[in-house]
C-alpha positions as CSV (number, residue, x, y, z in Angstrom):
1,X,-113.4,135.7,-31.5
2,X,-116.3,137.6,-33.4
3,X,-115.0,140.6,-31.1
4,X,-111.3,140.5,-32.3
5,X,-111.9,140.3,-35.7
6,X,-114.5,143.3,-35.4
7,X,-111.7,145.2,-33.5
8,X,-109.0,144.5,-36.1
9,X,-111.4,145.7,-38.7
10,X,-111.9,148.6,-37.0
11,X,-108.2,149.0,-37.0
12,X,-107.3,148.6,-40.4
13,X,-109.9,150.8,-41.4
14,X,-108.5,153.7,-38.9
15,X,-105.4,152.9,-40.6
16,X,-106.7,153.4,-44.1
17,X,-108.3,156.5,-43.4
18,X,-105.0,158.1,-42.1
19,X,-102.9,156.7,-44.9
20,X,-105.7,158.2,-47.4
21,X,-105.9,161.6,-45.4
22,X,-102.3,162.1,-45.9
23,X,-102.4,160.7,-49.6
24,X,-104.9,163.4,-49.5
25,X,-103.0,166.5,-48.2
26,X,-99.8,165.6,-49.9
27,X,-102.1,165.6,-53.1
28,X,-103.6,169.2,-52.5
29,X,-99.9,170.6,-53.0
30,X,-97.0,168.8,-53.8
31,X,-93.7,168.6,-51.8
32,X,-90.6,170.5,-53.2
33,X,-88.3,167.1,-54.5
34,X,-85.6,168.2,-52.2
35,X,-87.0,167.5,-49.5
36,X,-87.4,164.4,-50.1
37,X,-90.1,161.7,-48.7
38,X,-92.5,162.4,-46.1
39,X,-92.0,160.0,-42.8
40,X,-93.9,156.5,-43.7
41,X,-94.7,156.2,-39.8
42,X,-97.0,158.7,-39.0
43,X,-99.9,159.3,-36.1
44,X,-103.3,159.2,-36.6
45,X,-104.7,162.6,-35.5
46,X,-105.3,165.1,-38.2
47,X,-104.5,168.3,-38.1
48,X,-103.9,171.4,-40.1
49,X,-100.8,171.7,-42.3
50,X,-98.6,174.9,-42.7
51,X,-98.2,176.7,-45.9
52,X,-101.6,175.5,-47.6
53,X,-100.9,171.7,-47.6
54,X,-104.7,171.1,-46.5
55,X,-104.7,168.3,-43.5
56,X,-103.2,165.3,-42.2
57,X,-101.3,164.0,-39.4
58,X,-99.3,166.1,-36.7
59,X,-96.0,164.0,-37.7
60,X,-96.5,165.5,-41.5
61,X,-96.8,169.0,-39.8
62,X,-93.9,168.9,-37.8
63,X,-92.1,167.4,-41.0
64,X,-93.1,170.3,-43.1
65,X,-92.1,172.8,-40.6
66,X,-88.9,171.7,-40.5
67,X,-88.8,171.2,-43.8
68,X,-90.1,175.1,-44.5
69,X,-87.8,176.6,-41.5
70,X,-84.6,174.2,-43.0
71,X,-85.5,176.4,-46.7
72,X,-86.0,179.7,-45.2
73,X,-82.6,179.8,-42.8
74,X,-80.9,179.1,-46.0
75,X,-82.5,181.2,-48.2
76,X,-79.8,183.4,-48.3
77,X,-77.2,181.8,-47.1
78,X,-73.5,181.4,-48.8
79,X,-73.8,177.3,-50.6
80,X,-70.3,176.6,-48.9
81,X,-71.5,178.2,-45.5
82,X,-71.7,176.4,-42.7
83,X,-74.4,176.0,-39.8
84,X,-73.4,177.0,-36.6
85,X,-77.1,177.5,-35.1
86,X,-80.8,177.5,-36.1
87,X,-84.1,178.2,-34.1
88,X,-87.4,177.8,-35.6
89,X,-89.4,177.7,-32.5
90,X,-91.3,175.1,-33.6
91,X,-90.1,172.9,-30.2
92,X,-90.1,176.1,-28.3
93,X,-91.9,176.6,-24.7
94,X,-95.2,179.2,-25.1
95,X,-94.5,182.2,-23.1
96,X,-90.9,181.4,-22.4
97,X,-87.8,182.6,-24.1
98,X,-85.1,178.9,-25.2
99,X,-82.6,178.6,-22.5
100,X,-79.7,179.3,-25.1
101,X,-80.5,182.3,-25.7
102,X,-79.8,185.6,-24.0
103,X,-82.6,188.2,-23.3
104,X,-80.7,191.7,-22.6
105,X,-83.7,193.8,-22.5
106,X,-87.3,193.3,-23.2
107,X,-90.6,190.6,-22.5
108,X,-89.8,188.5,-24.9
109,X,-91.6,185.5,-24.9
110,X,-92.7,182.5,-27.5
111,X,-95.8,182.8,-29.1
112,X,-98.1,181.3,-31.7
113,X,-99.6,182.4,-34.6
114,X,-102.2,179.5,-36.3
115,X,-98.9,176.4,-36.8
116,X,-96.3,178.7,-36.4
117,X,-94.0,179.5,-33.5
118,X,-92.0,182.6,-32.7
119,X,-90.4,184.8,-31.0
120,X,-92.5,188.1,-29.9
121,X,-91.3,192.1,-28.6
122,X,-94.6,193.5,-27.3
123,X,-95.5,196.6,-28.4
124,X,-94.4,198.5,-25.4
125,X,-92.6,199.9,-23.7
126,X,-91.4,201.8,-26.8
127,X,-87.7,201.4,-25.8
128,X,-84.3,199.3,-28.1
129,X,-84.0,195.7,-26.7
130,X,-82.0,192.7,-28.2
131,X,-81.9,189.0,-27.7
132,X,-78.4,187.2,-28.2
133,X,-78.2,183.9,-30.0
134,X,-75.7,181.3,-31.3
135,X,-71.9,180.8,-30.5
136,X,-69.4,184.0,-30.1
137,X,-67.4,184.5,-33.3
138,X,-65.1,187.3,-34.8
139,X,-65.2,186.7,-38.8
140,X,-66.5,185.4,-42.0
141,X,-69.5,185.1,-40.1
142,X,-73.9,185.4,-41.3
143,X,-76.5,186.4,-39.0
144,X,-80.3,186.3,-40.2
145,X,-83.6,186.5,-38.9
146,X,-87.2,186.5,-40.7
147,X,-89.1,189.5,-38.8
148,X,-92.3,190.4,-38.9
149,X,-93.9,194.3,-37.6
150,X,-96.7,196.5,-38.4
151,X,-97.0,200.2,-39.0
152,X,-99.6,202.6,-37.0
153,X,-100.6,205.9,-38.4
154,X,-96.9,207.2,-39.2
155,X,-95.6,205.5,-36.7
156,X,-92.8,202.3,-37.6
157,X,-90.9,199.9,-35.9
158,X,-87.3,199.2,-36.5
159,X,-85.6,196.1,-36.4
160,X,-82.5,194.2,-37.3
161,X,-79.8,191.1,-36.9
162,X,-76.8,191.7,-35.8
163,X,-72.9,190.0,-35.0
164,X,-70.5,190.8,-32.8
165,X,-72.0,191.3,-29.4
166,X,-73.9,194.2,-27.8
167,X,-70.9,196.4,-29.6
168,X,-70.7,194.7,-32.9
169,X,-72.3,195.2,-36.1
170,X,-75.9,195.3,-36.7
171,X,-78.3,195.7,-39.7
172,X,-81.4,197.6,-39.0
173,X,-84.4,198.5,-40.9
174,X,-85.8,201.9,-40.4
175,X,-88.9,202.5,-41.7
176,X,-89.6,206.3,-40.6
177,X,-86.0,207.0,-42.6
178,X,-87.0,204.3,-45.4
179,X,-83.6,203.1,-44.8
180,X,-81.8,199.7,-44.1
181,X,-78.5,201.0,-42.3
182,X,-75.3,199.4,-40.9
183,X,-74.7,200.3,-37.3
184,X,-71.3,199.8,-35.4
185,X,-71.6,200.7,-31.1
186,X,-75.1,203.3,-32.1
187,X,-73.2,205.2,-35.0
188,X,-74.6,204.7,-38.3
189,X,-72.1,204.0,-40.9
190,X,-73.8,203.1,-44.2
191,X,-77.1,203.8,-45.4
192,X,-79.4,202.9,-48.3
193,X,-83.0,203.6,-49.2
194,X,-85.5,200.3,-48.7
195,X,-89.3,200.2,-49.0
196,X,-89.8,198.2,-46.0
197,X,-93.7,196.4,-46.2
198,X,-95.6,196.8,-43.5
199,X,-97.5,193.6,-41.9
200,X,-95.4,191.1,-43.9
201,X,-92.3,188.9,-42.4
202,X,-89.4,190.6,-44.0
203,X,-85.9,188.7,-44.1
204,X,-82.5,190.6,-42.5
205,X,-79.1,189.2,-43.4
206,X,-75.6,190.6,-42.1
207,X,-72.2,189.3,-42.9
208,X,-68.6,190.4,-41.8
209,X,-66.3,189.0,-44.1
210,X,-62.1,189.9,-43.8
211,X,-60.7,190.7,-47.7
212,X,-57.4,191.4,-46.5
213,X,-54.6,191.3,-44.0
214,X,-56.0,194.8,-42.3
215,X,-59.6,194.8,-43.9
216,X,-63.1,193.6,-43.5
217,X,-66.3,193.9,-45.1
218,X,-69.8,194.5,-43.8
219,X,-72.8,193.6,-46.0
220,X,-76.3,193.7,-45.5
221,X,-80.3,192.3,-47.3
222,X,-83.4,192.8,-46.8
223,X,-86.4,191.7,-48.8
224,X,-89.2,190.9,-48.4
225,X,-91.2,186.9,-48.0
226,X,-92.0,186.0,-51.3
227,X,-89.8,188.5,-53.1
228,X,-86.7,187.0,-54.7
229,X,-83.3,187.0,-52.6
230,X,-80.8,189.8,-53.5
231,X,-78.2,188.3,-55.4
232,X,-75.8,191.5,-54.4
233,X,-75.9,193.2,-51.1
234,X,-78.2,195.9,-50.8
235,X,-75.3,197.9,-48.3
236,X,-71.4,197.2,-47.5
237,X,-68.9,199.3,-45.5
238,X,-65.4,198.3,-45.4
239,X,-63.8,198.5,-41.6
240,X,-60.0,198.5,-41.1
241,X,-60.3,197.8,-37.4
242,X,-60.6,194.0,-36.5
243,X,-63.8,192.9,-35.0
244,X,-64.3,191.7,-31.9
245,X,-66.1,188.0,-30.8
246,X,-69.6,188.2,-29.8
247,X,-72.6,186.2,-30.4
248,X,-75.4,187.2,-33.3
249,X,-78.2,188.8,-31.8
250,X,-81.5,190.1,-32.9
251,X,-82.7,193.9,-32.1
252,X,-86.3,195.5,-31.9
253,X,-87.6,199.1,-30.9
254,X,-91.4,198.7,-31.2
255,X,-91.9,202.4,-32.1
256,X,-95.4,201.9,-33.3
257,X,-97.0,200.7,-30.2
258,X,-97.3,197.0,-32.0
259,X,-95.7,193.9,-31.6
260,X,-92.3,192.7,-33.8
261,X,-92.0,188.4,-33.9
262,X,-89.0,186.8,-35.1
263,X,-88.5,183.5,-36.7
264,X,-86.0,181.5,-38.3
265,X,-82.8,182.8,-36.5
266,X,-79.4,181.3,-38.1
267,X,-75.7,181.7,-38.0
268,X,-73.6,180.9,-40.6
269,X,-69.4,180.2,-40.9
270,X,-68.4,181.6,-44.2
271,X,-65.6,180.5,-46.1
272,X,-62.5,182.5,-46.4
273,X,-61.9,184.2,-49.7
């Protein structure tokens, strides 16, 4: 008897010290009110939390990821879009690439960085390859992607999202040209100047929208995490001949010699105007 009550103590002090150690880390830093409570039923390891909330359980980190990846695929998104796909990695297999997604040149592979999970291009060979992601679609459609690279000496990756298959539309910053450009099948056809960071995760975003019976726009931002989103495109071209379906993809040419990750992949379906 002496042994069961010593074993439930024993438990209800475990219990206590999980429910304080996440009172504690939800203290350190408080949760944005939209996303609303935490999960009452968590587990009892403790573990580091993303984005400086200190410590607590593995169920509160997964919660915050979500919560973080949930704020960042929409951080630039339309309010009346809708979701047609999301990846944050965070459920993603180390070193493989998620089946639903479509490799068309390039190791990519999933990797970790401290609690977060993404997609890496390694640093050579020093060649273009793409990844294709999300359902095929022809219009009124947002691709974006938060991408991280690094500079070396003069030397600068490029990278980009794109829509519209391996022939489709594709925004691409170019670092060496200190450019974000919109490409159409390897022809440039808009370009504007961007001071692109080097060694932060900086945040692409295409759209193809049709204005008119015979007409459809191209927009493009870039900017960089922490740096408020563009309320204006930073680039538009206006296209007279209808797209074609194709899925979103992402694009990389490791120029540099150093690895580019990507996180946070989303599509959108925009409204019609």
């Amino acid at each position: 008897m002496k042994r069961i009550v010593r074993m439930r103590k024993i438990f209800l002090v475990t219990l206590a010290l999980a429910g304080a150690l996440s009172l504690m880390a939800q203290s350190k830093k408080p949760f944005p009110p939209h996303w609303g409570a935490p999960p009452e039923i968590q587990t009892h390891d403790y573990v580091e939390l993303p984005d400086g909330y200190g410590h607590g359980s593995s169920t509160l980190r997964n919660w915050i990821n979500a919560k973080l990846a949930a704020d960042r695929a929409n951080a630039g998104a339309t309010s009346s879009a809708t979701t047609l796909y999301s990846n944050n990695f965070d459920n993603a297999e180390i070193g493989k690439v998620p089946n639903d997604m479509m490799v068309l040149g390039g190791d990519f592979a999933i990797q970790r960085d401290g609690t977060n999970q993404f997609l890496a291009l390694p640093g050579a060979p020093l060649d273009s390859f793409s990844v294709q992601f999300g359902p095929s679609v022809r219009t009124n459609v947002q691709a974006s992607a938060r991408i991280f690279g690094k500079s070396r000496g003069r030397r600068a990756p490029t990278f980009g999202v794109g829509i519209g298959g391996v022939s489709g539309w594709k925004a691409q910053v170019s670092p060496a040209k200190n450019a974000l450009e919109l490409i159409h099948d390897l022809e440039v056809k808009a370009s504007v100047p961007y001071d692109w960071k080097s060694g932060t995760w900086t945040h692409v975003q295409i759209e193809l929208r049709q204005t008119k019976a015979d007409a459809w726009q191209i927009s493009a931002k870039a900017w960089a995490e922490g740096d408020p989103v563009p309320a204006r495109p930073l680039i538009e071209f206006t296209e007279t001949e209808p797209p074609i379906a194709g899925r979103a993809s992402i694009i990389g040419s490791p120029f540099a010699g150093t690895p580019i990750w990507y996180d946070d992949l989303a599509v959108h379906a925009l409204p019609e105007k």
